[in-house]
MIDOSE-1310 file (N, C-alpha, C; in nm, 2 decimals, decimal comma, always signed):
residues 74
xxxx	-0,84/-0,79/-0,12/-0,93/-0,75/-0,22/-0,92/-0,60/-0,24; -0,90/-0,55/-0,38/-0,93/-0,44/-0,37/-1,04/-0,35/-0,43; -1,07/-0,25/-0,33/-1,24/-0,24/-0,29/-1,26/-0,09/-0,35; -1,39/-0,05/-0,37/-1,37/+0,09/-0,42/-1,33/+0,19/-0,36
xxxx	-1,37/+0,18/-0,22/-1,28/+0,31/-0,12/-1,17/+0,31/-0,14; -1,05/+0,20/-0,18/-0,93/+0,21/-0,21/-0,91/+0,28/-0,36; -1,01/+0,23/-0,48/-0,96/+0,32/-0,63/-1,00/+0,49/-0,58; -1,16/+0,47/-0,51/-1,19/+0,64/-0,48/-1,06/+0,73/-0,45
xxxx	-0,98/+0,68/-0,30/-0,90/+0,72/-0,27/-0,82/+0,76/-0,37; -0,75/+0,69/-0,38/-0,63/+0,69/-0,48/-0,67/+0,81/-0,60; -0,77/+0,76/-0,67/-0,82/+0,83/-0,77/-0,83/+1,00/-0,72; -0,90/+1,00/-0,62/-0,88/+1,17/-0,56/-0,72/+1,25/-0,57
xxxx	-0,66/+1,15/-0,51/-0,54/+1,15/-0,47/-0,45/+1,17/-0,63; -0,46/+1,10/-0,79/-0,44/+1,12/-0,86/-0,47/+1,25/-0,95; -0,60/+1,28/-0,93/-0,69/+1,39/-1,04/-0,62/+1,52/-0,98; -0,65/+1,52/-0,83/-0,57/+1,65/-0,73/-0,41/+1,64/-0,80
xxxx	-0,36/+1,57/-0,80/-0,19/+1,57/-0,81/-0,17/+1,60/-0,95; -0,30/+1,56/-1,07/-0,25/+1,56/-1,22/-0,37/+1,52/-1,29; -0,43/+1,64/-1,32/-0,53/+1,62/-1,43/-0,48/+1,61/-1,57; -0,51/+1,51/-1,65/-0,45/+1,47/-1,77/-0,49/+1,31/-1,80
xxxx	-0,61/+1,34/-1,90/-0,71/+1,26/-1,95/-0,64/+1,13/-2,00; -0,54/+1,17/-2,04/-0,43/+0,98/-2,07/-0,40/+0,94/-2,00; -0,29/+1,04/-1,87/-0,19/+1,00/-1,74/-0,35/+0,92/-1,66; -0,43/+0,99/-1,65/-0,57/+0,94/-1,55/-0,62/+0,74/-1,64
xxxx	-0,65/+0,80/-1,77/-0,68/+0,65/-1,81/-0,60/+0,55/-1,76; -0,45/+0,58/-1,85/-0,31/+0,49/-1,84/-0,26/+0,44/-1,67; -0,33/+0,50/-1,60/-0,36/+0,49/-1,45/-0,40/+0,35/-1,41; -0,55/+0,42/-1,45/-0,69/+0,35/-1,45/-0,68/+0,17/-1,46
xxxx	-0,63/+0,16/-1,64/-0,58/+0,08/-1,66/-0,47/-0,01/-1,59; -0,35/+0,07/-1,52/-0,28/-0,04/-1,43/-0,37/-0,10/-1,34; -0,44/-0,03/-1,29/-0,49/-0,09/-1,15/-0,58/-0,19/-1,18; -0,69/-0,18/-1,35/-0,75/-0,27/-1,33/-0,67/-0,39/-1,33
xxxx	-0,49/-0,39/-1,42/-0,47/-0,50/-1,48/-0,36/-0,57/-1,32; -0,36/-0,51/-1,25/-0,33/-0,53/-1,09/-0,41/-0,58/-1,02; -0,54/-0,57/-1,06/-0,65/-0,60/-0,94/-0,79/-0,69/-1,01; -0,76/-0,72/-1,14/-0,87/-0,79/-1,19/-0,95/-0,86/-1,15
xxxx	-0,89/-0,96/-1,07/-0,95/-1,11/-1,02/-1,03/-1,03/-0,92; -1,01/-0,90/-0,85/-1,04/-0,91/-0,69/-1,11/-0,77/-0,73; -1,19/-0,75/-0,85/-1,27/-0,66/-0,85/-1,42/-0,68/-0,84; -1,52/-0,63/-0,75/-1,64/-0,63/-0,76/-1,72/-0,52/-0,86
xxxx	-1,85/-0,54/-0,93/-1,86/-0,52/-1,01/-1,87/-0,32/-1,04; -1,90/-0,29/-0,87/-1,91/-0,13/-0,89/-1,73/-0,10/-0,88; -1,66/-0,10/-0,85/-1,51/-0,05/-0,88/-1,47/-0,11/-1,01; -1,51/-0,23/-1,07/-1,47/-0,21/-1,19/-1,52/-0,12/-1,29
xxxx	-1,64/-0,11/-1,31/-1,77/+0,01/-1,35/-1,68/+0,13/-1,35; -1,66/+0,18/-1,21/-1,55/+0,30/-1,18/-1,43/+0,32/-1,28; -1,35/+0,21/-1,23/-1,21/+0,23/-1,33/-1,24/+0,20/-1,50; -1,34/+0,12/-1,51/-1,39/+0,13/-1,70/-1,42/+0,30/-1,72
xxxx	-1,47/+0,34/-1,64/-1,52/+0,50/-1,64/-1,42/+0,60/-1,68; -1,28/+0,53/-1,61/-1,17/+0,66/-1,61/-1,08/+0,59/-1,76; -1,09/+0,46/-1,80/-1,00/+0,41/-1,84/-1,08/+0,46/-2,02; -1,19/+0,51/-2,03/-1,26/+0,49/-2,14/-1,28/+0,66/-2,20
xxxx	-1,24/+0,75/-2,10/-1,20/+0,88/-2,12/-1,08/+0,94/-2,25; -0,99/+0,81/-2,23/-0,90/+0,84/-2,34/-0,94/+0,79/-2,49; -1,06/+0,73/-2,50/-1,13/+0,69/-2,61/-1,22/+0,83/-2,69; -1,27/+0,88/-2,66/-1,27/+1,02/-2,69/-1,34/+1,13/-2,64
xxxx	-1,40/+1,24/-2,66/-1,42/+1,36/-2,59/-1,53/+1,33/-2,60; -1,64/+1,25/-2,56/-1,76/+1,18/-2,57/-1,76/+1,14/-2,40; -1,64/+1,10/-2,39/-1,64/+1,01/-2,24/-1,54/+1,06/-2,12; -1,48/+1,15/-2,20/-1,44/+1,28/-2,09/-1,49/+1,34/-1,99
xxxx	-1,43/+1,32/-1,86/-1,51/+1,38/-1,73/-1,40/+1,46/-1,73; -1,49/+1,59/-1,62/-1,38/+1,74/-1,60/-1,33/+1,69/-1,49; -1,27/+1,74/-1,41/-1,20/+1,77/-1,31/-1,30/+1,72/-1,16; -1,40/+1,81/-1,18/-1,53/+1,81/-1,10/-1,58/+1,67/-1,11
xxxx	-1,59/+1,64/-1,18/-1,68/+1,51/-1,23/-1,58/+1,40/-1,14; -1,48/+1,37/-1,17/-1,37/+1,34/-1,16/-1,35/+1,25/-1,00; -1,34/+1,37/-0,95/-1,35/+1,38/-0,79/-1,49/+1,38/-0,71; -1,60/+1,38/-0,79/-1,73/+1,35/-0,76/-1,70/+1,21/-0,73
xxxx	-1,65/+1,13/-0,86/-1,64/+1,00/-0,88/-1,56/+0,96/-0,77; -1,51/+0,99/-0,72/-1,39/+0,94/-0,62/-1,45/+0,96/-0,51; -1,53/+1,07/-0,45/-1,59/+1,03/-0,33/-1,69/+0,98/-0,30; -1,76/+0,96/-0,39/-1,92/+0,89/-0,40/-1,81/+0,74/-0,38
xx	-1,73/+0,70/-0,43/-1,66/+0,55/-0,38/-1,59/+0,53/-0,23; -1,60/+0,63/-0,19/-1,51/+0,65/-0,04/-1,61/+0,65/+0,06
């Protein structure tokens, strides 16, 4: 199963390596479509969060935001 301490992680691990509101969605996106069946409903919540950023500057998180998100899951 994969759990939110695993997207948190990763996600930290992503934002630090490459802030870039598509690369972060287009991310987002793999993992939900990798982990669908075995998502509970707060990690999916999470990755709709990052995946919905590239929809427009309405749903943009900064940097900060970003990595808030990632360790509030960890």
């Amino acid at each position: 199963m994969y759990k939110k301490f695993d997207f948190g992680k990763e996600l930290a691990e992503q934002v630090n390596n490459k802030y870039d509101i598509t690369y972060l969605a287009n991310w987002a996106y793999s993992k939900y479509l990798d982990h669908a069946n075995q998502l509970d409903e707060e990690t999916r919540d999470a990755i709709m969060t990052v995946i919905a950023m590239d929809e427009g500057d309405e749903f943009v998180l900064t940097k900060e935001e970003l990595l808030k998100l990632a360790f509030d899951l960890q």
